[in-house]
C-alpha positions in Angstrom: 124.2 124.1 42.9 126.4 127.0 41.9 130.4 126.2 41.2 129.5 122.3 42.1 131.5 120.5 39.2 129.1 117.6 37.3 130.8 114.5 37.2 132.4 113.0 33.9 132.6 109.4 32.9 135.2 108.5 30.4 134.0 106.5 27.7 135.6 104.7 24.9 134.3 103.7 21.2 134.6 100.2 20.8 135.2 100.1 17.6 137.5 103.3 16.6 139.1 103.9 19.8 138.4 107.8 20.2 136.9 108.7 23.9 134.7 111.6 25.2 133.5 112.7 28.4 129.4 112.2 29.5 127.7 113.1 32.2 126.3 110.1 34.9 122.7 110.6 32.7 124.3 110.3 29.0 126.6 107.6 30.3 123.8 105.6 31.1 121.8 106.2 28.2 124.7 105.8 26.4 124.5 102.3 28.4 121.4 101.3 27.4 121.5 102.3 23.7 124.2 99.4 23.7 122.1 96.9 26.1 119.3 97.4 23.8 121.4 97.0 20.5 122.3 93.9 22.3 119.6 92.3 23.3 118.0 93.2 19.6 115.6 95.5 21.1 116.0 98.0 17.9 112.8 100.0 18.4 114.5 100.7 21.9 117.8 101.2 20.6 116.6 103.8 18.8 114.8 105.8 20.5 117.6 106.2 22.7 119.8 107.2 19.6 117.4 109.7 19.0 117.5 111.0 22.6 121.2 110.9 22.9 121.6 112.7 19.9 119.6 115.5 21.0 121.5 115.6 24.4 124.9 115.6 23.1 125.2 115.5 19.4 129.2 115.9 19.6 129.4 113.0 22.0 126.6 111.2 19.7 129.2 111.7 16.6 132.2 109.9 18.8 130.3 107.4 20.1 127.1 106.0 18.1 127.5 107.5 14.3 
């Protein structure tokens, strides 16, 4: 919908501290990427890496590099 404003989720690296904004979708891959890492499910971890890195690289940089 025109002019309707996506929502943005806050999220924090763990490990450095910096943040970045996602969208609901990226959030929860973002989500599952760590679920999966985990869990030890590294063929599923990723494969969401790749896909996240695709859908936001800058976010991917913050976040998961």
């Amino acid at each position: 919908m025109k002019g309707r404003m996506t929502q943005q989720i806050k999220t924090i690296n763990p490990y450095s501290g910096q943040s970045t904004m996602l969208t609901k979708e990226e959030h929860d891959l973002y989500q599952q990427i760590k679920q999966d890492e985990y869990l030890g499910n590294y063929n599923l971890m990723q494969r969401g890496l790749d896909m996240f890195s695709r859908m936001n690289a800058k976010a991917y940089m913050i976040l998961l590099d």
